[in-house]
N, C-alpha and C positions, 0 to 999 in steps of 0.2 A: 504494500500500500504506500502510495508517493502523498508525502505532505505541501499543502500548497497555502501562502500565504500572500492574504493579497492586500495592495497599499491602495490608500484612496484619501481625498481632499475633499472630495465631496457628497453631490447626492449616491452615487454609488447602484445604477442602474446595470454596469457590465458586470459590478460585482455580483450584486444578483443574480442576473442571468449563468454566473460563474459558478455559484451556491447551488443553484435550483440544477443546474446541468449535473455536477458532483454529487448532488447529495444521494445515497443509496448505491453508489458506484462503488466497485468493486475495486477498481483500479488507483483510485487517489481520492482525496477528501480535502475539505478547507479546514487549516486546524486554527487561523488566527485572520483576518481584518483588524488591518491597525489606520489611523491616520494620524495628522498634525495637527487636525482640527476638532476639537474635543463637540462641537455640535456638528457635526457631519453627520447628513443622512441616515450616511452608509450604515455608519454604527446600528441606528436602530432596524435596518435590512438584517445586518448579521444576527443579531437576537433573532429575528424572525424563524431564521434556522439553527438557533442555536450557537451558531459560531463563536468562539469568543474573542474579544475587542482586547484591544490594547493603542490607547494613545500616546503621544510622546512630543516632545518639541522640536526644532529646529538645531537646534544645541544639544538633546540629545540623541538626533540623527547622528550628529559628525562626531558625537563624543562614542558612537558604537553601540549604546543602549538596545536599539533595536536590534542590530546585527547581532548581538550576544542574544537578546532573546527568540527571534530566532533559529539560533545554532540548538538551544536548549530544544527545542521544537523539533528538532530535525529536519526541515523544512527545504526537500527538495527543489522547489521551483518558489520564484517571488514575485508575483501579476502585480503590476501598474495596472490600475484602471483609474485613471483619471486623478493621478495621482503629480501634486503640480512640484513639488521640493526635487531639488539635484538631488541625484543618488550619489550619497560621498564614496570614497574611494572605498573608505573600509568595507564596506558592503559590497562594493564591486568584487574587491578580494576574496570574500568569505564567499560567495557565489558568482563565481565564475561563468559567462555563458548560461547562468542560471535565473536570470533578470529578464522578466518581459513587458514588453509596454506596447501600447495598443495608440497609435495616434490619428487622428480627425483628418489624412491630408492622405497625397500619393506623394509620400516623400520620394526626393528629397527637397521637392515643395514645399513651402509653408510650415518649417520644422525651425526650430531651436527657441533658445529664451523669448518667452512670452508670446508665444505659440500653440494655444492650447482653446478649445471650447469654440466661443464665436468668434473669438480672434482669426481664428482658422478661415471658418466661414465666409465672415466679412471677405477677407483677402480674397477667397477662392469666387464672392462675387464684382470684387471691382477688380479682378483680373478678369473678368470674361470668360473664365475658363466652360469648357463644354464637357468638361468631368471633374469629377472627386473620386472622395474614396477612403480605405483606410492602409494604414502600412500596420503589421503588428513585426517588432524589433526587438531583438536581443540588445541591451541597458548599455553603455560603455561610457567614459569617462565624459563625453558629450552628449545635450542636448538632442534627443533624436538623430543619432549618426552610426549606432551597431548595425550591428548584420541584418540585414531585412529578410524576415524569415515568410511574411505573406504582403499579399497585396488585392484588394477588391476595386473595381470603381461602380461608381453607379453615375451615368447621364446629367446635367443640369443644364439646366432651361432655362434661357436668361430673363424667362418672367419668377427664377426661382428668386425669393427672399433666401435673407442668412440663416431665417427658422426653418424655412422646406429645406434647405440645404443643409441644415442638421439633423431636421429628422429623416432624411435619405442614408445619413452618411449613421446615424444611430442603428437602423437596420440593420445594416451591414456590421456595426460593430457586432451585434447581440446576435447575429445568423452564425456569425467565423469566429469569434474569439473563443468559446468553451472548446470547440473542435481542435484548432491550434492549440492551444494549451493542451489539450489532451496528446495531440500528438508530440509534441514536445517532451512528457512526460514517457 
């Protein structure tokens, strides 16, 4: 059985669909949701199923708190889902290639610092573009720049809004991301 722990900033809708995909699974389980943000959604999703939460600060991201807990977990794979803080080095170290993140664009579009949510969106509609999509990526010392392990797009119409251009691109997250991650695993 593979342990999977997922980070989140916010409402925590991939998490979910991440929980709900695991849960009863034979293969891997969620054993912690943690965020930076102590009213985050997310947290009250994980109770939903049980999971258990664990918050932390910013300070104690880079001071390793997390990555120690963690390690105690034994926590094969680490899902970003909508998870806004760098991932500091030491956690890169302690999971190696083991760091996923799921991001809003067809990178390497629309990726790095402050590139996240609508930001995204916006951009992908005052560029014109005639697609999106999502990239999901192995974590590395930069902003959206690991190994890109999938990629979807979906069509925009340039009567789309930044909101149909996110709930297109949301789709898509919650259709491929449990899949990937399982394969990953």
């Amino acid at each position: 059985m593979k342990n999977i722990a997922i980070l989140a900033s916010g409402s925590g809708s991939n998490a979910e669909k991440i929980m709900e995909y695991f849960k009863g699974s034979a293969k891997a389980r969620v054993v912690l949701v943690a965020s930076n943000k102590t009213d985050a959604f997310v947290l009250r999703r994980a109770s939903k199923f049980g999971v258990p939460t664990f918050t932390f600060s910013k300070s104690d991201l880079t001071a390793g708190v997390l990555t120690e807990k963690l390690k105690v977990l034994h926590v094969d794979l680490v899902v970003l889902a909508g998870f806004l803080l760098k991932i500091p080095d030491n956690l890169i170290q302690a999971f190696p290639e083991r760091i996923v993140n799921i991001h809003p664009a067809l990178l390497p579009k629309y990726g790095g610092k402050g590139m996240y949510g609508m930001h995204v969106h916006q951009a992908v509609k005052d560029a014109g573009d005639q697609e999106t999509g999502i990239t999901i990526h192995l974590v590395n010392e930069n902003y959206d720049e690991g190994k890109i392990i999938f990629q979807a797009a979906v069509a925009v119409a340039s009567t789309d809004s930044p909101e149909a251009i996110a709930q297109k691109v949301h789709s898509l997250e919650h259709k491929y991301f449990p899949n990937v991650i399982e394969s990953l695993l």
